[in-house]
N, C-alpha and C positions, 0 to 999 in steps of 0.2 A: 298432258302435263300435270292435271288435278292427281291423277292416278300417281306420280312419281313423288309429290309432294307429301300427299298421304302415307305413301312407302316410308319415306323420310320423317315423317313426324310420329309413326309409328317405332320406329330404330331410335329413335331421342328420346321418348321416354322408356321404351328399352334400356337404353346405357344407362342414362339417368336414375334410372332407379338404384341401382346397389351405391350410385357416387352421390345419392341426396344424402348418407348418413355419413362424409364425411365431416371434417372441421368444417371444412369451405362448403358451404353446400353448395358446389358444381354443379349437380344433379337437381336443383330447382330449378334453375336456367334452363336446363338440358330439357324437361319435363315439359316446362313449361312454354318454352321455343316448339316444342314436339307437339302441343295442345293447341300453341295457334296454329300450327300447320294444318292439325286436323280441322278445327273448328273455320279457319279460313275457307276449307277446300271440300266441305261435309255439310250440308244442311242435318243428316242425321247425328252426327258427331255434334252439332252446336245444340242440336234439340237436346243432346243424352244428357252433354255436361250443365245446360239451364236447367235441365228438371234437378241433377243431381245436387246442384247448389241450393235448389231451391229446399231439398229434403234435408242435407246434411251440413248445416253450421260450419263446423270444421271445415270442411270439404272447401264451404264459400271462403272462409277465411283466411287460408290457402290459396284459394286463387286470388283474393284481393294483393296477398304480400306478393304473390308473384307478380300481380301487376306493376306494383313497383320496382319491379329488379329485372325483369328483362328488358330489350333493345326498346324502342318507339314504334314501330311499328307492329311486334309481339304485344305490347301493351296494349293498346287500341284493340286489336283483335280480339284479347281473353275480354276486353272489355263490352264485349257483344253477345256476351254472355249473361250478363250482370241482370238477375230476376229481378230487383225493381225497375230496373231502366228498358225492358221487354216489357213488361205487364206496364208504362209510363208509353211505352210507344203501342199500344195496343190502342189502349184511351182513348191518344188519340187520333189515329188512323182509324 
């Protein structure tokens, strides 16, 4: 079932992409719903997107607004992401 989830979060930021530059931005939802899916269901996929936020500002900032605009339980998950709160549970585990 990991395997159909990932299909699926791969196809959402698919669509999402050409509909983030409408008025409505549809396409961050869609992106971003498409991100937890991967990052819920990928240890490599959550490692790609941690290092990437941790290189690219923008990129983090990005994920931060999406966190406030998708569902609650999308939220939560991009939020498993988040490079101080990984490098904060490293410490102390």
């Amino acid at each position: 079932m990991s395997f159909v989830y990932q299909i699926l979060g791969v196809l959402l930021i698919l669509a999402g992409l050409p509909l983030f530059w409408t008025p409505i931005p549809v396409g961050l939802i869609m992106i971003a719903a498409g991100l937890a899916l991967l990052i819920s269901n990928s240890d490599a996929a959550r490692e790609f997107v941690r290092a990437r936020r941790a290189r690219h500002p923008r990129f983090n900032a990005w994920v931060i607004k999406a966190e406030g605009v998708v569902p609650h339980p999308f939220d939560r998950i991009l939020k498993r992401t988040d490079v101080d709160r990984s490098v904060a549970a490293e410490d102390e585990g």
